[in-house]
One Martini backbone bead per residue (centre of mass of N, CA, C, O) as a GRO file, in nm:
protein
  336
    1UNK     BB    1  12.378  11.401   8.444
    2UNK     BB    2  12.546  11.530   8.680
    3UNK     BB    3  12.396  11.783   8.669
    4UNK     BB    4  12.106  11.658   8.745
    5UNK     BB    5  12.223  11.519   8.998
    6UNK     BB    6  12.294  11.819   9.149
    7UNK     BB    7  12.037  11.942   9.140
    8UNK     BB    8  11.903  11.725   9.317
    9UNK     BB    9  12.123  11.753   9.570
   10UNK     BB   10  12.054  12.103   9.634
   11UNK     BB   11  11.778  12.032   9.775
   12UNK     BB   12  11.844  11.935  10.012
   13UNK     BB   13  11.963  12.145  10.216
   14UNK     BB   14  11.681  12.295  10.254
   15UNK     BB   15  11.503  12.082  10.340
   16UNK     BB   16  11.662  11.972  10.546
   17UNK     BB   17  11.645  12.212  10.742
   18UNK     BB   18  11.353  12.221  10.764
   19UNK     BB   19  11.301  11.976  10.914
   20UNK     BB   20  11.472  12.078  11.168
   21UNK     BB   21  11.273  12.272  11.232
   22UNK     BB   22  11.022  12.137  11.251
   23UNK     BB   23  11.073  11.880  11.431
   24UNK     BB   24  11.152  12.118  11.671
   25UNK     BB   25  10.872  12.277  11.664
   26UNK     BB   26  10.654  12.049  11.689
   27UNK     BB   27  10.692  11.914  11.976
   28UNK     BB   28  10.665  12.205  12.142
   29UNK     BB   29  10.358  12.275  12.050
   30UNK     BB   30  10.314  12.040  12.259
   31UNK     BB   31  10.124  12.024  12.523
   32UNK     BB   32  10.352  11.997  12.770
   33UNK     BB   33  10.568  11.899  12.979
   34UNK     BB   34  10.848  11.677  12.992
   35UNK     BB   35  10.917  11.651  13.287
   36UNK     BB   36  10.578  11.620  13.343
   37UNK     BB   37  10.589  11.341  13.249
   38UNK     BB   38  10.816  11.172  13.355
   39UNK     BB   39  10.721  11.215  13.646
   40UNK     BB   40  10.436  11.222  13.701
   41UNK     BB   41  10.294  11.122  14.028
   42UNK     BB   42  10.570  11.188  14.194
   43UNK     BB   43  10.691  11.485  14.131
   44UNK     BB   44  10.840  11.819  14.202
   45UNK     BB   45  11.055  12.008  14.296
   46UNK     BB   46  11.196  12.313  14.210
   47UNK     BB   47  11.464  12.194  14.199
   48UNK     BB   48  11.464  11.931  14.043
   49UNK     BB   49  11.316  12.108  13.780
   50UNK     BB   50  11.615  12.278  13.783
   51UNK     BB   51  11.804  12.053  13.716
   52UNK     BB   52  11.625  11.902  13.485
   53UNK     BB   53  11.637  12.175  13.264
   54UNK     BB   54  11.981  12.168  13.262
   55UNK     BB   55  11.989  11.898  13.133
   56UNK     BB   56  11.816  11.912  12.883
   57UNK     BB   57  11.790  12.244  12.802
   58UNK     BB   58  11.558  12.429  12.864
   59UNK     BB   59  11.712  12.699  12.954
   60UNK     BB   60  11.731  12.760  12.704
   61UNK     BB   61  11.705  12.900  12.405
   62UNK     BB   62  11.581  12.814  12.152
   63UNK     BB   63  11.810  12.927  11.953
   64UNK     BB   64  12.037  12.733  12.121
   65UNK     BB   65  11.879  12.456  12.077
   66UNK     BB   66  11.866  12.450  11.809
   67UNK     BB   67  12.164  12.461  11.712
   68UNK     BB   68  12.269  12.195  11.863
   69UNK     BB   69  12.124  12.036  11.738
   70UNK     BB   70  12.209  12.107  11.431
   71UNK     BB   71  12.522  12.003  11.544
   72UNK     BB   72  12.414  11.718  11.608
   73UNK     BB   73  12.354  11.649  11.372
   74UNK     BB   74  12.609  11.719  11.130
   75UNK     BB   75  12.750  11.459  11.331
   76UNK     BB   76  12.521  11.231  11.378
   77UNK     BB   77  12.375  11.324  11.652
   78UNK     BB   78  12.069  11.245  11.807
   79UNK     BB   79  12.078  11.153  12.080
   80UNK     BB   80  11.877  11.078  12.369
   81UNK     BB   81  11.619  10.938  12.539
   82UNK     BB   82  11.446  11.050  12.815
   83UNK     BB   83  11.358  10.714  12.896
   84UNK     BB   84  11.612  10.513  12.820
   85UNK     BB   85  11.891  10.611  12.723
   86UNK     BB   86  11.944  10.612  12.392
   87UNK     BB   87  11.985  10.587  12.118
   88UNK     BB   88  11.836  10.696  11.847
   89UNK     BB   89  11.943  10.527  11.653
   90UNK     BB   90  11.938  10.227  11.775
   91UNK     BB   91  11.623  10.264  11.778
   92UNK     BB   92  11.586  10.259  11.499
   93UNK     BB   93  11.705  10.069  11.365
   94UNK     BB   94  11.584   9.843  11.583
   95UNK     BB   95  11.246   9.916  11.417
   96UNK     BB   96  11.284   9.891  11.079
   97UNK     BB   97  11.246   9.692  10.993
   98UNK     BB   98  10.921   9.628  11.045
   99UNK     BB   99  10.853   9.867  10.856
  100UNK     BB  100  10.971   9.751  10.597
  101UNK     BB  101  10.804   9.490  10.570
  102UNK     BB  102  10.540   9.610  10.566
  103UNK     BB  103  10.614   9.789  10.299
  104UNK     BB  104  10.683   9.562  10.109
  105UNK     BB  105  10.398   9.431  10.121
  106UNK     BB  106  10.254   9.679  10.042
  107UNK     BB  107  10.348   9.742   9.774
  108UNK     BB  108  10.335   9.467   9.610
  109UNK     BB  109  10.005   9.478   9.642
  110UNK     BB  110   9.974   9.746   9.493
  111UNK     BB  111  10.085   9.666   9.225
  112UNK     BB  112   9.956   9.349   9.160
  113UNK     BB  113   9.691   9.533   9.182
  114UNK     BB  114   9.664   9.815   9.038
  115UNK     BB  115   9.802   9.775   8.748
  116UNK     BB  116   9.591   9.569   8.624
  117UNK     BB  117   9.327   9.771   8.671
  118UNK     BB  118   9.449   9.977   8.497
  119UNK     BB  119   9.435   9.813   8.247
  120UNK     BB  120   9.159   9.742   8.237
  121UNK     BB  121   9.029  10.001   8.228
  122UNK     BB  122   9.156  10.123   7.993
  123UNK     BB  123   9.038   9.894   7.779
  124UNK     BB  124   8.739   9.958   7.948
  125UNK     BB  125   8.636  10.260   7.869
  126UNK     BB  126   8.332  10.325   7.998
  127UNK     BB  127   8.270  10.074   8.132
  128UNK     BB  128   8.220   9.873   8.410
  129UNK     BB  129   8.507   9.809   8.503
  130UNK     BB  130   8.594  10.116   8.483
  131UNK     BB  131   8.413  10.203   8.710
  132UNK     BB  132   8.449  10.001   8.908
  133UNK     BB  133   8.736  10.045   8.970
  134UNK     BB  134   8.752  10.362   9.017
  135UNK     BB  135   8.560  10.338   9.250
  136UNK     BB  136   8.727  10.197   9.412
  137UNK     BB  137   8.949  10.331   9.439
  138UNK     BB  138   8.852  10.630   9.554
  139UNK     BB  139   8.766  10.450   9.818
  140UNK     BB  140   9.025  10.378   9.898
  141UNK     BB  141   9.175  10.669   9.923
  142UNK     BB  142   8.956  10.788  10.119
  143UNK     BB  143   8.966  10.597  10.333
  144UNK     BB  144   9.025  10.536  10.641
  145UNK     BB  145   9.268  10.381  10.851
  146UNK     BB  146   9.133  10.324  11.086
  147UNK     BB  147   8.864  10.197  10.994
  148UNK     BB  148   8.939   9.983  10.831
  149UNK     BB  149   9.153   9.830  11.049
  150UNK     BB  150   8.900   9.755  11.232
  151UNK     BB  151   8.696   9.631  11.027
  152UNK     BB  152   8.890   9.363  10.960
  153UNK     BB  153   8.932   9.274  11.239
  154UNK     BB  154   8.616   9.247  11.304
  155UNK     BB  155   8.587   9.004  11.057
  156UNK     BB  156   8.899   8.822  11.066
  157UNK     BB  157   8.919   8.810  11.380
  158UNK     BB  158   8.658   8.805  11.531
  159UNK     BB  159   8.458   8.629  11.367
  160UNK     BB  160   8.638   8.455  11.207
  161UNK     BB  161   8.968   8.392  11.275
  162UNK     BB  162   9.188   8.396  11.112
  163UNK     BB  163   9.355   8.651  11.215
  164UNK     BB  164   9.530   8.836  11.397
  165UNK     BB  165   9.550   9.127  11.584
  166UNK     BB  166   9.866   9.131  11.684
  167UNK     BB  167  10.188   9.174  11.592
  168UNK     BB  168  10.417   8.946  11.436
  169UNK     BB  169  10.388   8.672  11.655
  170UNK     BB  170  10.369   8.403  11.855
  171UNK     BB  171  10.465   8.333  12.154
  172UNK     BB  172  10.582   8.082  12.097
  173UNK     BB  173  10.806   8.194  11.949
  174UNK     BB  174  11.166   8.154  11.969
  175UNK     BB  175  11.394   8.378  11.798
  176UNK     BB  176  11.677   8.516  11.663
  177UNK     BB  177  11.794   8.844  11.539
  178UNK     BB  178  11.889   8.888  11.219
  179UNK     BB  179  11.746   9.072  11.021
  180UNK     BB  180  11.448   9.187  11.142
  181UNK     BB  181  11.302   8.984  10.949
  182UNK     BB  182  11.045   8.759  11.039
  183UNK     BB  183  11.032   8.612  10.753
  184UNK     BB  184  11.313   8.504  10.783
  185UNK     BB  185  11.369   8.454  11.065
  186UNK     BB  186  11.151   8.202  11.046
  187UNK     BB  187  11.289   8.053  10.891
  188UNK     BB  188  11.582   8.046  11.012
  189UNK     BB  189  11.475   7.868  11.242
  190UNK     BB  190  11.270   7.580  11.179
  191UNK     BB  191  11.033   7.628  11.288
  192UNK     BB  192  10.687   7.509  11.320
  193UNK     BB  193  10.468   7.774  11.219
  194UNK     BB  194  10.684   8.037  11.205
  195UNK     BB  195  10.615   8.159  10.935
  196UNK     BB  196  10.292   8.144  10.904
  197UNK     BB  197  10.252   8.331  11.171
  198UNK     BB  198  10.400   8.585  11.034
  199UNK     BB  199  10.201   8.608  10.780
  200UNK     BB  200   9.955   8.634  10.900
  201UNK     BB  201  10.012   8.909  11.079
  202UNK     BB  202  10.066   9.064  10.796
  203UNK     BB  203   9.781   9.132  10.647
  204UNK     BB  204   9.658   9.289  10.715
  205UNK     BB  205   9.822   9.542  10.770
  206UNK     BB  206   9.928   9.563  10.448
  207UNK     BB  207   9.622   9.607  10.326
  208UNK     BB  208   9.571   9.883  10.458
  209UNK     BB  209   9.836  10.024  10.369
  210UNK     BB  210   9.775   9.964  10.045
  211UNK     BB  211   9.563  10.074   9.964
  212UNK     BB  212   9.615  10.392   9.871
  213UNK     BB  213   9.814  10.294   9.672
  214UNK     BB  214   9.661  10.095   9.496
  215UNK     BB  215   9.491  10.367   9.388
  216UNK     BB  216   9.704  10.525   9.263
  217UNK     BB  217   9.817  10.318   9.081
  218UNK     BB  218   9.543  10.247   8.922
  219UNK     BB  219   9.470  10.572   8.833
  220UNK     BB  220   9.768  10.605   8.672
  221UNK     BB  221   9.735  10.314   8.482
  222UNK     BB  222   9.503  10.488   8.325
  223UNK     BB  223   9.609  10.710   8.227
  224UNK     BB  224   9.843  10.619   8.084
  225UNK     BB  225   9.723  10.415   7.902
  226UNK     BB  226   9.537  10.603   7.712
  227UNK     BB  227   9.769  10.809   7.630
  228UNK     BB  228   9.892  10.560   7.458
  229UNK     BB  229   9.654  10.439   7.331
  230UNK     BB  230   9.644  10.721   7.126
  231UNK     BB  231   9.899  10.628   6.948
  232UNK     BB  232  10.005  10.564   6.627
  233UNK     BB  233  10.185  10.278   6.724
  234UNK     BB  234   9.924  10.150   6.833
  235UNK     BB  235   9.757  10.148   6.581
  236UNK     BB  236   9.956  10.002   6.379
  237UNK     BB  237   9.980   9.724   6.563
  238UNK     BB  238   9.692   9.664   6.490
  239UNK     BB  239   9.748   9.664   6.180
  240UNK     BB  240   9.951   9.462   6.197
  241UNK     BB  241   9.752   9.211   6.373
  242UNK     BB  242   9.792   9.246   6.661
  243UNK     BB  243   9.730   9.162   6.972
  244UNK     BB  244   9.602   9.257   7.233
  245UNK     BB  245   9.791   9.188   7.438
  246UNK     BB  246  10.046   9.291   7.284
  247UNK     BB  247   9.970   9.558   7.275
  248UNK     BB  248   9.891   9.627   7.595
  249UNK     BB  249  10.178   9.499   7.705
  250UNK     BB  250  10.408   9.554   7.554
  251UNK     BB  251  10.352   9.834   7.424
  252UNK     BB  252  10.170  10.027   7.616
  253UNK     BB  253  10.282   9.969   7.910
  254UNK     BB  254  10.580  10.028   7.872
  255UNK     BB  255  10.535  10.314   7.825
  256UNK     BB  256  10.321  10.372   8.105
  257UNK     BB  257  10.566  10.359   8.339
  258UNK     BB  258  10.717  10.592   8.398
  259UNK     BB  259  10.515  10.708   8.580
  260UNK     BB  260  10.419  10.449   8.792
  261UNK     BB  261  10.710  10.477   8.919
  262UNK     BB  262  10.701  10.752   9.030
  263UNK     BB  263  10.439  10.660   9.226
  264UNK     BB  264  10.595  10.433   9.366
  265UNK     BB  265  10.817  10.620   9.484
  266UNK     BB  266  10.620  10.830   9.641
  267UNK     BB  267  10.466  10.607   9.821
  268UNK     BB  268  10.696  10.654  10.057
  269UNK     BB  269  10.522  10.834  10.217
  270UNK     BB  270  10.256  10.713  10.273
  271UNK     BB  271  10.367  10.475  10.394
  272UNK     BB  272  10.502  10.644  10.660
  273UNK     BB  273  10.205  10.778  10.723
  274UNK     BB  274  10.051  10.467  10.733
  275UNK     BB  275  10.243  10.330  10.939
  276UNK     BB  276  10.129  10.484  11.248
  277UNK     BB  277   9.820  10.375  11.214
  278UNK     BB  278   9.871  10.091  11.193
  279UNK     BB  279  10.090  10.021  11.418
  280UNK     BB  280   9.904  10.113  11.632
  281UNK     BB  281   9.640   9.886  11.571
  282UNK     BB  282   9.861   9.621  11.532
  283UNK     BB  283  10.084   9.648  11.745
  284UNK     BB  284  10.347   9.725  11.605
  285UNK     BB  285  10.732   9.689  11.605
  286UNK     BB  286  10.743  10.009  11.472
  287UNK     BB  287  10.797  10.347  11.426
  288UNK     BB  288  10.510  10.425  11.427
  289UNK     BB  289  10.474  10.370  11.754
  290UNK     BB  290  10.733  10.486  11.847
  291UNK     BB  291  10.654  10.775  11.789
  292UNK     BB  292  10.401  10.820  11.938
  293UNK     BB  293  10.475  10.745  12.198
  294UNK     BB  294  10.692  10.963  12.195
  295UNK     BB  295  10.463  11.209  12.211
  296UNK     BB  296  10.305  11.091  12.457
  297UNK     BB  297  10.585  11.172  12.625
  298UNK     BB  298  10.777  11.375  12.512
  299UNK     BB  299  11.045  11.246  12.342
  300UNK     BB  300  11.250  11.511  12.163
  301UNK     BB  301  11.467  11.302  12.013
  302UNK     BB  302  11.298  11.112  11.910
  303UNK     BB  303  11.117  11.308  11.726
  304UNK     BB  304  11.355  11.408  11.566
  305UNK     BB  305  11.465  11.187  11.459
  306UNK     BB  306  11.261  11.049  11.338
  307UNK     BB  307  11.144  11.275  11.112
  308UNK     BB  308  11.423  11.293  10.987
  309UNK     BB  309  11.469  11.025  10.891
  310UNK     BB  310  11.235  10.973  10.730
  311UNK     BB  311  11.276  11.215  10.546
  312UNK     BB  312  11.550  11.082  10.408
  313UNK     BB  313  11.408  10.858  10.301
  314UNK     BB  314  11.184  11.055  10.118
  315UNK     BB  315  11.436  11.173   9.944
  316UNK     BB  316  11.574  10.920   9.870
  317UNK     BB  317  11.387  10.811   9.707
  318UNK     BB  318  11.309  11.086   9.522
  319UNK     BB  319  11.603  11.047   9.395
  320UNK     BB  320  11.623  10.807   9.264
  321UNK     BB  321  11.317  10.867   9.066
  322UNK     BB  322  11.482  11.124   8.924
  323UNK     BB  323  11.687  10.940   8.785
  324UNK     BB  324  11.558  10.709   8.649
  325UNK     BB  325  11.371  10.940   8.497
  326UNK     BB  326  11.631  11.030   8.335
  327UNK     BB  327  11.735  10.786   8.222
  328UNK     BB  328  11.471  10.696   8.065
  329UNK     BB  329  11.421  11.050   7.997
  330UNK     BB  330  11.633  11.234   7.861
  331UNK     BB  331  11.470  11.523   7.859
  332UNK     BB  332  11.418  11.576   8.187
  333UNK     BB  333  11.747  11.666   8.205
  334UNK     BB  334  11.767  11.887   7.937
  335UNK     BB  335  11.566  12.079   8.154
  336UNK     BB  336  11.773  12.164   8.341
   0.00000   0.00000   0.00000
């Protein structure tokens, strides 16, 4: 087992290098000089302009300015915002709360409705049920994320009025930020209406981002139960005269969760790129809208750390989920 977590963790180090490349090279790529952009309308003379391409380091070549990066990422430093003048750690820890809750609930959201799916779907193979839902999974995984939530604004808020349009809670509430998410921190302010109002905020983005892991989970899960229902033990249990629940919750299901687990842990990419288009139109105040805000700035400190940091959070949890499938198959490790 040691063996097989050293070859998974021997794979960070080329990774990690190619994102820090990525990320520096990304920003750059984009048209848009960011002191002119900083400058706005007030303008700027030759010299002040030369004055602080020497602050920001742009006047050194790109090979000195990567190295300087990549010496302060391996120290810790992400530098500061060009903007703010914050170090880049804490905007980041301090908006990924909000990020990991609306993640969290979709998620939820995503296996909840899922998993079921995929065993209705499994067990009716052929039929009704089996066609309708796996056409609506495709059309969920297919269709556009800033569509379907413009769609949702305007039947459930626009003309229903059930749910808020953006936010993560009505401004009538003020209370302590002791947690980082909503849902806990109106808890735990006693005030009344702030939790309700904290969920209500919560739905639209949930289920727009959960769409697509939601459509993944579902044709996984049908995957895998086919491939289980045609095992001999399956078989076997049937002629045993056990019931088709117990057959295919108990001993079915629980056999085809191995790889389902593994794409519910992969989904945490498209979680984090699926976040960007959400919180941008639910103006929610988290990583995805901090990324946009500052490609739009040119803030180039902020676009390579929040990069930087997304890709380490989907590395590790990538890295925790061949562990665990390792733990779980142990077939999977002796071929390492």
């Amino acid at each position: 087992m040691l063996r097989f977590f050293l070859s998974r963790l021997l794979t960070f180090i080329p990774t990690f290098i190619g994102v820090t490349l990525v990320s520096f090279a990304f920003i750059r790529l984009l048209p848009g000089d960011p002191i002119i952009v900083m400058a706005g309308e007030r303008g700027l003379t030759d010299e002040r302009y030369a004055e602080l391409q020497e602050k920001f380091g742009f006047d050194r070549p790109l090979a000195v300015q990567f190295w300087e990066y990549l010496t302060g990422v391996v120290q810790g430093d992400l530098g500061e915002s060009f903007v703010t003048n914050r170090p880049v750690w804490d905007e980041f820890f301090a908006l990924f709360p909000a990020t990991l809750e609306l993640s969290i609930c979709a998620i939820i959201i995503a296996i909840l409705l899922g998993i079921p799916a995929g065993v209705i779907a499994a067990v009716n193979r052929g039929k009704f049920f089996d066609r309708a839902l796996m056409s609506t999974a495709l059309v969920g995984y297919s269709m556009p994320i800033f569509w379907w939530a413009l769609l949702l604004i305007i039947v459930f808020s626009g003309n229903l009025g059930w749910t808020p349009v953006s936010g993560r809670i009505d401004l009538l509430y003020f209370f302590d930020d002791v947690t980082g998410f909503m849902l806990i921190d109106s808890l735990l302010s006693g005030q009344d209406g702030a939790f309700r109002s904290a969920a209500r905020h919560l739905i639209l983005p949930s289920i727009v981002l959960a769409t697509i892991p939601l459509a993944v989970i579902a044709r996984q899960t049908r995957s895998a139960m086919l491939e289980v229902l045609s095992e001999d033990y399956i078989r076997t249990a049937r002629a045993k005269g056990l019931s088709s629940g117990r057959v295919n919750g108990l001993h079915a299901l629980r056999n085809a969760m191995i790889p389902v687990i593994t794409v519910i842990g992969l989904s945490v990419g498209t979680l984090m790129a699926g976040a960007i288009l959400t919180e941008s139109i639910f103006s929610w105040p988290g990583i995805g809208k901090w990324m946009v805000d500052s490609i739009f700035r040119r803030d180039y400190p902020v676009v390579q750390g929040g990069l930087l940091l997304i890709a380490l959070i989907v590395m590790l949890v990538n890295l925790i989920v061949d562990l665990l499938y390792g733990l779980i198959n142990p077939r999977i490790r002796h071929r390492e």
